[in-house]
Structures are given as C-alpha cells and as structure tokens.
N, C-alpha and C positions, 0 to 999 in steps of 0.2 A: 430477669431484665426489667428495668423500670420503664415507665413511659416515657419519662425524658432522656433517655438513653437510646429507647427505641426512633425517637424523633429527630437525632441529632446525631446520625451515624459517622463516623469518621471517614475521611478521604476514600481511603480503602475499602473501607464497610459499602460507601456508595458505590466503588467502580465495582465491585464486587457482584454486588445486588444488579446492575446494570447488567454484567457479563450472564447473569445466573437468566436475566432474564430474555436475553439473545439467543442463550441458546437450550431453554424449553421449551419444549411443544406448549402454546397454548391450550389453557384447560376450554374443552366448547360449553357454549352459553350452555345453561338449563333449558333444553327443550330446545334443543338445535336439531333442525331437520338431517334426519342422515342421508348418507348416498351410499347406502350398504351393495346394493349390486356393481356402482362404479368404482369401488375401494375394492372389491376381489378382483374386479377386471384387472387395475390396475397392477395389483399385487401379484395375478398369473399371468402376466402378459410376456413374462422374461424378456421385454425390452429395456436396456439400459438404460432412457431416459422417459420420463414420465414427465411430460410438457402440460402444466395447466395453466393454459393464458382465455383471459377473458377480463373483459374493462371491471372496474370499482362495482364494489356492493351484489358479484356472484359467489364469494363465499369460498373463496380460492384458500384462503388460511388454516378455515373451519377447513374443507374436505382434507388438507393436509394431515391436520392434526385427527382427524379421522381415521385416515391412512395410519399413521402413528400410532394412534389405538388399538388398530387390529395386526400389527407386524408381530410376529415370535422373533426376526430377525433386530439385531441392535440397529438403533435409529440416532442418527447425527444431523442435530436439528440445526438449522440457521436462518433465525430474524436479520435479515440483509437491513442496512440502514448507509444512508451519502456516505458515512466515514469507511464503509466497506468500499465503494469506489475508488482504492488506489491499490494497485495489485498484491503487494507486499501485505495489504490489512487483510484484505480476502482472502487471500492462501492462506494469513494466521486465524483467520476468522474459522475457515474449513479445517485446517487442521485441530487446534481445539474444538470443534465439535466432533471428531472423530476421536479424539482421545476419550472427550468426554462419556463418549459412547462405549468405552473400555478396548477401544482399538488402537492403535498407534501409538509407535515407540515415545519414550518419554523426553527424548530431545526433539520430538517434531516440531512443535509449536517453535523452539526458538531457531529450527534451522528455518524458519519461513524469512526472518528479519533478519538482518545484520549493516553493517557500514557500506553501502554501496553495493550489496548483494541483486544479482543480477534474477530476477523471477524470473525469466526463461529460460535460461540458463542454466539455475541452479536451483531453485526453491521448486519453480514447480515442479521439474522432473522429479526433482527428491519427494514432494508429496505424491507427484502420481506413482511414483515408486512401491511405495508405502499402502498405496489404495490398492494396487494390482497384488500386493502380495500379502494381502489380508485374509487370514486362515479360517475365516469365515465369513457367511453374506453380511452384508448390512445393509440398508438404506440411506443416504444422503440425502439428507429434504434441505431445498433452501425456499424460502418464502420473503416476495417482493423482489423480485429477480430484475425487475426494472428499475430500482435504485442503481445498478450497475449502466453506468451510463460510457464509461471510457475505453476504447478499442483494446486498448491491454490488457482489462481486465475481462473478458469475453475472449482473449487470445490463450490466457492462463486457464482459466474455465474449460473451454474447448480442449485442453490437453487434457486436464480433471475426471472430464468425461471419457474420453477415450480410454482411461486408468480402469474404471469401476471393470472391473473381472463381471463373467458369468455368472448370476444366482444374486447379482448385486445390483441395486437401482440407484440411480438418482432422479428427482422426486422434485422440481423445481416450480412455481407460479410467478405467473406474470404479467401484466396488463397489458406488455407486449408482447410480439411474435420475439421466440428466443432463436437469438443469432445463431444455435448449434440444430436447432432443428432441419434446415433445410436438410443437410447432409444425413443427418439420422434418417430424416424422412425416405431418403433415396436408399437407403441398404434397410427399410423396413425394423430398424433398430430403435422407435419413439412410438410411444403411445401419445397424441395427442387428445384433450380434452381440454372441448373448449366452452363457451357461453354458454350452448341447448346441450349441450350434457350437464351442466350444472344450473338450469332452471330447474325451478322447483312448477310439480303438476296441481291440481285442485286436493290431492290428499296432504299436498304437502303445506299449501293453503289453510287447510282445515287446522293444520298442527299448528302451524306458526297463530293461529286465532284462538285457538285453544290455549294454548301456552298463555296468551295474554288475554284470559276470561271472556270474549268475546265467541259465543252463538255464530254458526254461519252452515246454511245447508248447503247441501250438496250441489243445489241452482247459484248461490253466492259464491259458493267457492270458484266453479267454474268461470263466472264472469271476472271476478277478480283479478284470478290468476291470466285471464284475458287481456284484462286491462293494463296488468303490470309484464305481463309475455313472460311470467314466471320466476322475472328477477325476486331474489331473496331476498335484499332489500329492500325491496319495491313493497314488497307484500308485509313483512317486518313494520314498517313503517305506517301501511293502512290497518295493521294491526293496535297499532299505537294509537292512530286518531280514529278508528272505528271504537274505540273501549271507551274515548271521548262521547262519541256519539252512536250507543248503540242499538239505535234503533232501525239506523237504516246502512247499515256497513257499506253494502253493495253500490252506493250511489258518492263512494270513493272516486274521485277523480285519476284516471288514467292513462287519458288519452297521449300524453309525452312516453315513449317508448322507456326512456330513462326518470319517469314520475320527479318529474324535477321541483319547479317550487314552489306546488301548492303543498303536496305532501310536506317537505324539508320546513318551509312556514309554517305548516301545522303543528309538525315534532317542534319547532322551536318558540311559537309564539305561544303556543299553548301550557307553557312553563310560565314559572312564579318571574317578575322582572329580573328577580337578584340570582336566577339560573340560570336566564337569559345571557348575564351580564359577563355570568361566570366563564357560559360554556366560549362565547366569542374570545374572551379575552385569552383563555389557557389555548385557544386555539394553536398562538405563535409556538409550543411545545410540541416537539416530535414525542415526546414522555410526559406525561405527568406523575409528580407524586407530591404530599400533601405538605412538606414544607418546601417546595419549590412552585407551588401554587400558591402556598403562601406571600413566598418571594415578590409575586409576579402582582401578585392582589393582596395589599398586606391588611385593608378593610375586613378581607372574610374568612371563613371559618373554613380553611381547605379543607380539611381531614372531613368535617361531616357533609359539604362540598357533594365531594366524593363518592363517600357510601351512599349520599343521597342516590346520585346518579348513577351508578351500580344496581341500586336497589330499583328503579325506575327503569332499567335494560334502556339507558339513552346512548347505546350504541360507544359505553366504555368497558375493554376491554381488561382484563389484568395480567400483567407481565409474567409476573411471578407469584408462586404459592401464596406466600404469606401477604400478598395486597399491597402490596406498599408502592408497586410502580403500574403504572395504568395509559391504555394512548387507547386516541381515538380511532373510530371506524374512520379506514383513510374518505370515505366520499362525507362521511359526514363533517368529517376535520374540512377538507375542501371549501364544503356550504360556510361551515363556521368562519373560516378566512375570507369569504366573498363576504359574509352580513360584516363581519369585523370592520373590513376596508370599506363599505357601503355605510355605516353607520358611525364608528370613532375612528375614522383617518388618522387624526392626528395622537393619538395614543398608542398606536404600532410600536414605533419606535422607541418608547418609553417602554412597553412591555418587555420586550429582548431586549433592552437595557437590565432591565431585573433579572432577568434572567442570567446572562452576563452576569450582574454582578454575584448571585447566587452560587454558579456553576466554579466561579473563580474561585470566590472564599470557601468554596467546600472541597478545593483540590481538584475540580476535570475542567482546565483551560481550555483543553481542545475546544469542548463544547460550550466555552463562553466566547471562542471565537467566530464562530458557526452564528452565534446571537447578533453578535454585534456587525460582522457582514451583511446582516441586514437590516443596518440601522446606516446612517449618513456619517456617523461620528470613526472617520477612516484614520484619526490621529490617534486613536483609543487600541482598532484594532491593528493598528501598525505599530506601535510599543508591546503589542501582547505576541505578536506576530514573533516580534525581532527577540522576545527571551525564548518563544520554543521552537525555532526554526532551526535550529543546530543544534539542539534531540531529538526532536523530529526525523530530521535527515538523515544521522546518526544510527536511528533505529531504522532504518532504512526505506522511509516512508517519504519518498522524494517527490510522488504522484500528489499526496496530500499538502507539502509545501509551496510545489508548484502549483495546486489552486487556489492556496491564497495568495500566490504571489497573483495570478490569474483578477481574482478577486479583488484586491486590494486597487490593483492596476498601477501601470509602469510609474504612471504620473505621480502619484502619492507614495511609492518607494523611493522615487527619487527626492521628493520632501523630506525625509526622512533617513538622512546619509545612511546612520548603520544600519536600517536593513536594505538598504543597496550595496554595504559592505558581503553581508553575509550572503545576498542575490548574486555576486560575485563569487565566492568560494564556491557556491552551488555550481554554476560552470565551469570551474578551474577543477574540479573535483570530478567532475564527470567526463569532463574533457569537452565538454562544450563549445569549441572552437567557432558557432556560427555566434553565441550571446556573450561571450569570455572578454572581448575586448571592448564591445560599448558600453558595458556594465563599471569592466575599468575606465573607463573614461568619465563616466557618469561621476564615480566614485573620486575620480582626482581633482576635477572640477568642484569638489562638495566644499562645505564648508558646516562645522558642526559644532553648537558650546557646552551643549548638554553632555547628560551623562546618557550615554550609549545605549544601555537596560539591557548588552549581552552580556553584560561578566567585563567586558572588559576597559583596562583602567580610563581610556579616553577616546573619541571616533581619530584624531593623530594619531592614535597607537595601533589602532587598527587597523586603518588605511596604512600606518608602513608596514603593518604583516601582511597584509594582502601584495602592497608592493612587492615586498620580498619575494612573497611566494610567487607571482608571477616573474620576477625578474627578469622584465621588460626593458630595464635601461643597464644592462651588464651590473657583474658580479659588484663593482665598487661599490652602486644605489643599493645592491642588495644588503651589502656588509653595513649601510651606515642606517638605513632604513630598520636591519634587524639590532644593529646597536642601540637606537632609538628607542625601541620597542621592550628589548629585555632593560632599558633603563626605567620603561613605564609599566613595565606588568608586574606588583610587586609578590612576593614570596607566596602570596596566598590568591593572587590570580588564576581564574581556572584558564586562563592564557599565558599563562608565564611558561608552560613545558613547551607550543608551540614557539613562542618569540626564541626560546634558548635553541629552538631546535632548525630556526631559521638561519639564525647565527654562526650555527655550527656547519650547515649546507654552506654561509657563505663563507668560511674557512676555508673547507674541501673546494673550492671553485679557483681562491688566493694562495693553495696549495701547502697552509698551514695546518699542516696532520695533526700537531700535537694538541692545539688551541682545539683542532674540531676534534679531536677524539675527548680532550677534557668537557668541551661544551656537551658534544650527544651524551655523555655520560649522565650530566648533569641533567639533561630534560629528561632522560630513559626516569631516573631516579623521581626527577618531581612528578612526571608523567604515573608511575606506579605509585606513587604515595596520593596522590587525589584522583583517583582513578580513570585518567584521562587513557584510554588506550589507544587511543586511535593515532597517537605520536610511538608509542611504544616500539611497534614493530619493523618500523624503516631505522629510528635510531640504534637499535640492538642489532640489525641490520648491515647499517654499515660500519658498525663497533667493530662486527662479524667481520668484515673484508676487511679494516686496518690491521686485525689481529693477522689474517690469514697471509697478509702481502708480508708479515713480521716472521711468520713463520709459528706463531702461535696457536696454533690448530687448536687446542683444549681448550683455552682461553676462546676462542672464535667457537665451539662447538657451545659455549654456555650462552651465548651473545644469540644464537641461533635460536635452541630452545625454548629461549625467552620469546623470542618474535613469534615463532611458530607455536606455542602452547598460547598466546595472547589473539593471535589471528583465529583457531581452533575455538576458544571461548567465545567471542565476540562474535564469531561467523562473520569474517573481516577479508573472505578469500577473494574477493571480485574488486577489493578497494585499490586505489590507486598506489597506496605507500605497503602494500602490501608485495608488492612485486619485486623489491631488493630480498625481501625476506628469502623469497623464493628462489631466487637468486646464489643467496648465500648459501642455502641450503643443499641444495644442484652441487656448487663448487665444494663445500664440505663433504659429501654422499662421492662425490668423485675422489676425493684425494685419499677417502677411507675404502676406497675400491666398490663402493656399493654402486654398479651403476644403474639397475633396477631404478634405486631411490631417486637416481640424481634425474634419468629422464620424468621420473613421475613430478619431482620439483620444476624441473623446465617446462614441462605442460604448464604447468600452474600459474608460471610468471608470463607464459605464450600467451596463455587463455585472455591475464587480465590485462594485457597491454591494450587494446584499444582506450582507455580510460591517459592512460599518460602521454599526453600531449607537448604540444610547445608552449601551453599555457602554465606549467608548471616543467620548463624546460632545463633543468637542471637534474632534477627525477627521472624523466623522459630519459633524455640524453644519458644519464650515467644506469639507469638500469639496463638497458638493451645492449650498451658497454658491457656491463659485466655480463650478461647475460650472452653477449656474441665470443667474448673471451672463453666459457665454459662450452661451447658451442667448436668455438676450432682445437679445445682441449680434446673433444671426443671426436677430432677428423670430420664434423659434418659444416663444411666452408660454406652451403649454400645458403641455410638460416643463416647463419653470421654475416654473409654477406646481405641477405633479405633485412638484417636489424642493422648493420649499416649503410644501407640505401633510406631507412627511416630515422636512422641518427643525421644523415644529413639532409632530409626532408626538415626535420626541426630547426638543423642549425641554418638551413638558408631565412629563417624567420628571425632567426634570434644565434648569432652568428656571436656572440661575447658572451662566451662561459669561461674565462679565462683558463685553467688547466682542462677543463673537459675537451676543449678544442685542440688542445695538442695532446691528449690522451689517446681522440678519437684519430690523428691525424696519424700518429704511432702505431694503432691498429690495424689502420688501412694498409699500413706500409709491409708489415706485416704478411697481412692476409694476403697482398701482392704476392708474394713468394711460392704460394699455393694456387698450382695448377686449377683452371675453371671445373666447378663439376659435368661429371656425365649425368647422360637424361636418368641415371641409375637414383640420384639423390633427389628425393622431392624436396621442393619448397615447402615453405611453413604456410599457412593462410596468415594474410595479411589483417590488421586491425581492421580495418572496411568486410573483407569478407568471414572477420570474426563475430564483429557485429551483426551480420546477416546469418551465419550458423544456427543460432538457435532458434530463428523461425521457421526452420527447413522441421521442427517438431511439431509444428502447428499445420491445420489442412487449410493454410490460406493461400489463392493463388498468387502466382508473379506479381499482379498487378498491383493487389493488396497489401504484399510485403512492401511492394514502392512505397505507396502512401504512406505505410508507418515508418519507413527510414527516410523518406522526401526524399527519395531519388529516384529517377527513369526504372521505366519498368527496363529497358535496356542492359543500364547497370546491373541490375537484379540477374538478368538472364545471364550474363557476361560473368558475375561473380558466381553465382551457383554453378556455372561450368568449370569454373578455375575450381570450387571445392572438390567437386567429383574428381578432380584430374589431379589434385594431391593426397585425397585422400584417398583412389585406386579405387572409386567406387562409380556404380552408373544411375544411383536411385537415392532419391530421397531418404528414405526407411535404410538403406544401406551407409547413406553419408550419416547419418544421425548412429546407428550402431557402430558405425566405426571412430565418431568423433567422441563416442564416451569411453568408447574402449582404451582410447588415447590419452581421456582425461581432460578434451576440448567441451564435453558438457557432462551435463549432471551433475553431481554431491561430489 
C-alpha cells in the first residue's frame, strides 16, 4: 500500500477504521502504572457489574483496559461516544462488540435497528436474550459511560445488565455515579471502585518519574503524591514539568486538589508556539487523525504534528493499532477548549467549519453535522439535516433525529419548510398525536421556491404527500393532493413509490378497487426496483386482501410473502404500514386452517397498533377493520369489539373516510347480532397500555414510568392493573413472561 493511499482512505476505509477503533481495548501508555491487586479483585468478585466512577484524569480507561489484559474470558470492548446516546445505536453499539468478541449470533447487530423498531420492546430483550444465553463467560467493558445522557438509554442498559448470566461481568466507567448501581448496590451484586482506589501512592509516584527521566526519592515522592492526593494525572503532569526543571521536582505546585492551571500552563506553555497553536485548535475534535487535522489547519504539517506529540506523552492517546486515529486525554482536551475560547474566540467556528466540511467530503455526514451544531451557520446544518433525516429514521434511530431536531430548534425548521415537511412524517409515523397537527400546520402555512435537498421533486409536492398522508380534509383533498404528487415525482423519484401509493389508498377510500389495485401494483413494483421498502409491505398487503375478498387465495398468498419476507429483512415489525401485513397474513393462516399461525400474526399487528393513529387515519381505521373482521372469524367478539371502540375513537376525529366509514358502520351491525361476551373472554391491552408493557421489563418505579410516558403516576397504576387483569397475572415478572409468551414483547 502506498503512502498516498494510506492518506486518503475511502468512505468505508474511514467508517471502518472509526468502528475498529470503538471497539479495541486501548493499548496502555509505556510505563502506565498498574492496579494489579484492583484488576483480580475486580476479576474475583462474581459481581455482575464492576462500577468504576471517578472525575477526569484517574485513569478509568487505563484500569479498564488493564482489566482487558489480564481476562482469559472473551472481552466486548466499547469506546461510548454522543452518537451512542440514542438507544437504537447503543444496543447496536453493544451488540457488535459482543459479536466482535466471537459471541453472538450473526443477525444481532441488525436485529438492534430497523423502521421504527421498538428498543424495549424488541431489540433489547432480543439482545439480552442473546447475553443470558451465552455458552460462555465474557466480560462487557463499556468506557465513558457518561456520554449516555438520555433516560432511555440507561432504561435499555439496566435490562442489559440484568441479562449478563453468572461467571459474566460488565465492566463499565464513569465520571458519574451509574444509574444501575443504586439497585446493584442493594442485592450486593456491584463492585464499586472509585477515586481512592484508583490514586496512585509514592511508588506509583516514583514510576510515573521514572517513566519520564526524572530522579525523585523516596521524601519527594511522598510530598508529591501529597500535593496531587495521588491523582494520576496530577502526578503525570508534574512529571512533565519536573523533567523541565529538574532540580527541584518537589517544589511542584499543588495545593488545588484537582492541580489545575499552573500545572495544565506548564504542559502547555512550555511547548514550541506552533504546538501550542496546534494543540488548541484540534481541540474542537472528539478524534483526530492526520489528514483531518489537516483539514482543520491546512498551514501545518498534521501527520508529524502528531508523532511529534505521541512522541512527547502530551496526553495523546491512539485509537487503533496501526496510529492513524488518536483523541485527546478528556481533562486535557477540556483545558485545550477553555485556552481555545480564552484566547481565538473568534476561530471556533471556522474550525468545525473544516471539519464539517472534511467529514462531509469523505462520506460520515453524521459527523459533519455534529460540527456544524456548533457553529451559528443553522441554514448549513439544516439542509445537511433534511437529506439524512429519513435514513436516519429509517434505520431506526429516531432519538438521534430528534436531537437535531432538539438542536436545530423549532424556529429554524420552520425557516426551512422541508424539513418541517419530514419533522411531520416523524410524528405521523410514530403516532405522535401531541406534535402531529402543529407541525402540519406549520407545514401548510409554508411557502418554499427552492429545491427541497430530500429527493423530492418540489416542497408542493411534498406537502401534498404529507397531505395525503394525513388526510385531514377527507378522501376528495386526499385523491387530488395524491394526484398532484404522482404528477411531480417523476419515474426516477425516490418518492415516486410513496406519491403512487397514496394514490392508491385514495382509490380504496372512493371505492375504486380496480384503479387502487392497478396503482398499489404499480408503487409495490417501483418501491422494489429502487429499493424503497418501507412502502412494500402495506402495498403487497392490501394487494393480499383485494385478492382474498376475489377469492384468490394463491394469488393473495404471493402478495403476503412478499410483505412478510420484506418486513423479516428490514426488521420492519414495530412499523406502522406493517400492520395490514399482519393482518393479511392472520386472515390467510385462517382460511388454510392454520390457526396456531393466524393467532401468532394477530399478536403481531395487536403489538404494533399503538403507532397507527388518526394521524394517518385511513391506515388506522382499515387495519383494525380487517384485523376486527379475523377476530369474529375466530368467535373472539370482545377484541373486535375493543378495535371497534378504537375505529371509532379515530373517526370521531376525522369522521370522512368515505367507504371506510360505511365498511366500519356494516361491521358494527354485524357484530350487533353477537351476543356480549362473558367475563370468560379477556380483552386485548389497549394501545396506551401497550405502550406502557414493555417498561414493566425495566426496574423502574410507577412514578418513573410516568415521567417517560408524561402521564400521572395514576394512570400508570390504573393501567398496569388493567395488564395483570388480561393477562391472568399478579406480578410484574409474570406480566412480562406471559406477554412474550403471547408475542406482546420480545423478538
């Protein structure tokens, strides 16, 4: 491999090197103090979680990777970093370092993400699954545990934990106290270590002076480690400016507990100016490596940069074996960002500019949007925002969209019609019923001349698909809105399978079968030739139900397969358009006598109905239709009647579906005819107490599940009774094994 090959890695090459360097153990500096008696401790303790919290610069990474050194057991490393904070990336985060580790099955990582895949739900049980039933110990180390800042993702984590089997650790650091400890602490199940177990004593003093040529007896050592109260750090650093000045080491200033900024001035003024210059600027880098330091400073010479400061221990670390990706000691980075901002204010923003634009051209957007969030220039990252916000989401990472939507702020999406367009489908897709209608309103009030930057052909075109889709002014705006739409999304649109497939819903509403089975044909078809799938599976869906009302059962059994082998790929089971699938499938599995199948399908479309609201009330409305229909096929009238008290929850909102309304009005009459059930038939749980199911897997109290759904601790109490009392259970541990048993959670 040549040098300029080695310098100019392709897209891939870099996310690559990035991943490789997440999740290896860091290699420890030359002459890193060990903590050999605290690494067995930890190692014999058979506590399942090993808690190392202690502020900046005690050495929390090093003892980690310590740990890592001395294990015979497989080690599943994880450098945590912001983008781990949204639950979806952390469970894929942990599950690739557990495969990497040569444990876990080979669809793990992808069953973590999918189209609206529910992490409580589904992901994590499926990974803790997967942890508890690992045919051997291992250790899970995660390091920077306080990157994780978001209640969810400490919800998912806390299940994580309770997974690790016997003979298995997890192995986590922290600058903060970790949210799982309390409760570890209480069943004696956590080894905590914390600050004064990771000070280092006067031998350890001695090493770190040694290491960096520096003389010091055994009276010096003592005072030292006095002065700095044994931080590692602390002493590292008086190592540094003592070899400046070695004749009097011991007369190191100390007296700040935390050796603040005489020492940090010493290590840094006592460099050449153009190292000074260097180390401030690359500061705005969570990574460096040496042609993105380039980027950032295109005056200097990164690559020797670099070595230089490798070669001088100035507190830079290296990612990965081969050198090439490198981040600073976080307290030292800290110092660098305070002289940064004390010194060139005005060059901040110009730095993550470069960097930005680096990050972009070499293929990892994400992280050129990260840049520019902290920069003022909010018209920059709200065009970069609105082309990866619907892959983003798509991959099921709707925690990360939502904090640059966070980020961005309301005021400047709304500047910015399309992505107020797609900050809408965000809530119509998740069923977001509290931000679903000011968002469209926002969006109908817009006015937009530009070109859009999602794919699609114009912001008109996109506001009448969102119209459509919500079909908030009856089926007629739907029909002319989706007419509109598929006349502007042309053949090579990656919007053009959605516009056809709106078109075709507003058929089925104006009770045109043949137009809407010719259109869904048509988006199934473009939808698989550009590989849009996320339209695939409700098209093939209700392809499935025109065939079956015909009596073409083989025909409808092809239309199925497709849905379900596209949902299956995609890990699309929690999605909202995923629910007719389910649907059809039930009805199919019924008419071929399987009825095993058909109830395992009916869970499936039970589970995801919370998502389908009256924000896309056409969906709504005709899935729980046909889903109440297979329902009094099998004699159970109370469900059907439980999804028609929710069919007309919707339509009191949005009461013009044109034939859905007399479809629904024909079923009712119907299921009239059918005596009330006895107490022998339980009800189904409702969307509200389906939503609140899968925290009955977490050990959070009542009060706490309120906060994360924003409703009364009341409510909480009132629903979790109603679970127990369908599901014939009297315990938490019991509702949860009984609702997997059912197919209400897990894989």
């Amino acid at each position: 491999m040549t040098a300029n090959t080695r310098d100019a890695p392709t897209p891939a090459d870099l996310g690559q090197l990035l991943l490789d360097a997440k999740f290896s153990v860091p290699q420890p500096r030359q002459g890193t103090v060990g903590h050999s008696d605290l690494v067995e401790t930890a190692r014999s303790s058979g506590c399942r979680l090993i808690a190392v919290t202690a502020p900046a610069g005690y050495g929390k990474s090093t003892f980690l990777a310590q740990c890592a050194a001395a294990e015979d057991r497989p080690v599943a490393w994880v450098s945590l970093d912001p983008f781990d904070d949204d639950p979806a990336t952390l469970l894929a985060s942990v599950a690739s370092a557990f495969c990497r580790a040569g444990l876990g099955s080979p669809d793990l990582v992808s069953d973590m993400r999918g189209q609206g895949v529910s992490v409580l739900g589904r992901a994590a049980p499926r990974l803790a699954a997967e942890l508890r039933a690992s045919p051997v110990p291992f250790v899970l180390m995660l390091d920077d545990l306080h990157e994780l800042q978001s209640a969810v993702c400490h919800d998912v984590l806390g299940m994580v934990i309770s997974a690790i089997p016997r003979g298995s650790q997890l192995a986590a650091a922290s600058r903060d106290e970790q949210p799982e400890l309390p409760r570890l602490r209480a069943t004696a199940d956590a080894l905590e270590i914390g600050a004064s177990d990771l000070a280092l004593d006067a031998a350890g003093a001695r090493q770190i002076f040694a290491n960096a040529q520096v003389s010091l007896t055994p009276e010096q050592a003592i005072a030292v480690t006095g002065r700095t109260e044994g931080w590692p750090v602390g002493l590292y650093l008086a190592a540094l400016i003592a070899k400046q000045s070695p004749d009097q080491p011991q007369t190191v200033s100390g007296e700040d507990r935390y050796v603040a900024d005489y020492l940090y001035h010493e290590a840094l003024t006592r460099q050449p100016k153009a190292i000074q210059r260097f180390l401030r600027r690359t500061a705005v880098l969570d990574q460096l490596s040496g042609p993105l330091c380039q980027a950032v400073l295109p005056t200097c010479a990164a690559d020797v940069q670099l070595r230089r400061l490798e070669a001088h221990n100035l507190f830079l670390t290296p990612l990965d074996r081969e050198r090439r990706w490198y981040r600073y000691h976080a307290l030292f980075r800290e110092f660098l960002l305070g002289e940064l901002h004390r010194t060139e204010p005005d060059i901040i923003a110009t730095l993550h500019e470069r960097a930005a634009n680096w990050y972009e051209s070499n293929g990892l957007p994400e992280q050129a949007v990260e840049h520019l969030l902290q920069t003022t220039d909010r018209d920059r990252a709200t065009r970069l925002v609105t082309k990866l916000a619907l892959p983003t989401f798509m991959a099921g990472q709707l925690a990360t969209v939502q904090h640059w939507y966070r980020s961005i702020g309301d005021v400047h999406i709304e500047r910015h019609p399309p992505l107020a367009v797609l900050r809408c489908w965000a809530t119509v897709l998740t069923g977001d019923v509290a931000e679903g209608p000011r968002w469209a309103a926002v969006v109908d009030a817009a006015s937009f001349d530009g070109v859009p930057g999602d794919g699609s052909a114009s912001f008109d075109s996109a506001r009448a698909m969102l119209r459509a889709g919500m079909c908030a002014a009856g089926p007629e705006a739907m029909m002319a809105d989706a007419t509109f739409a598929v006349g502007q999304e042309a053949a090579w649109s990656p919007y053009r399978d959605t516009a056809m497939w709106l078109l075709a819903q507003a058929h089925l509403l104006a009770g045109h079968l043949e137009e809407a089975r010719a259109v869904f044909t048509e988006a199934s078809a473009i939808a698989v030739e550009m590989g849009n799938f996320d339209t695939i599976p409700s098209a093939e869906a209700q392809l499935a139900w025109l065939a079956m009302d015909r009596g073409s059962w083989q025909e409808a059994a092809g239309h199925v397969n497709l849905a379900l082998a596209t949902i299956e790929d995609n890990r699309m089971h929690d999605y909202i358009c995923s629910i007719p699938a389910f649907g059809a499938a039930a009805r199919l599995s019924l008419h071929d006598g399987d009825r095993k199948e058909t109830d395992r399908q009916l869970a499936r479309a039970m589970r995801s109905r919370p998502t389908a609201t009256y924000l896309m009330p056409y969906l709504a409305v005709r899935a729980r239709l046909q889903l109440a229909r297979v329902y009094f096929a099998i004699a159970d009238a109370a469900t059907a009647r439980q999804l028609l008290r929710e069919i007309e929850d919707i339509l009191l909102r949005r009461p013009a579906l044109g034939t859905l309304s007399d479809d629904t009005d024909e079923f009712r009459r119907a299921l009239d005819t059918i005596a009330a059930p006895g107490s022998a038939s339980p009800l189904p749980l409702t969307p509200a107490e389906l939503r609140l199911l899968p925290y009955l897997q977490t050990h959070l109290t009542a009060d706490m599940i309120a906060k994360r759904l924003f409703i009364s601790i009341h409510t909480v109490k009132t629903e979790i009774k109603a679970i127990y009392r369908k599901l014939g259970v009297s315990s938490r541990d019991d509702a949860v094994r009984k609702a997997k048993e059912t197919g209400l959670l897990g894989d």
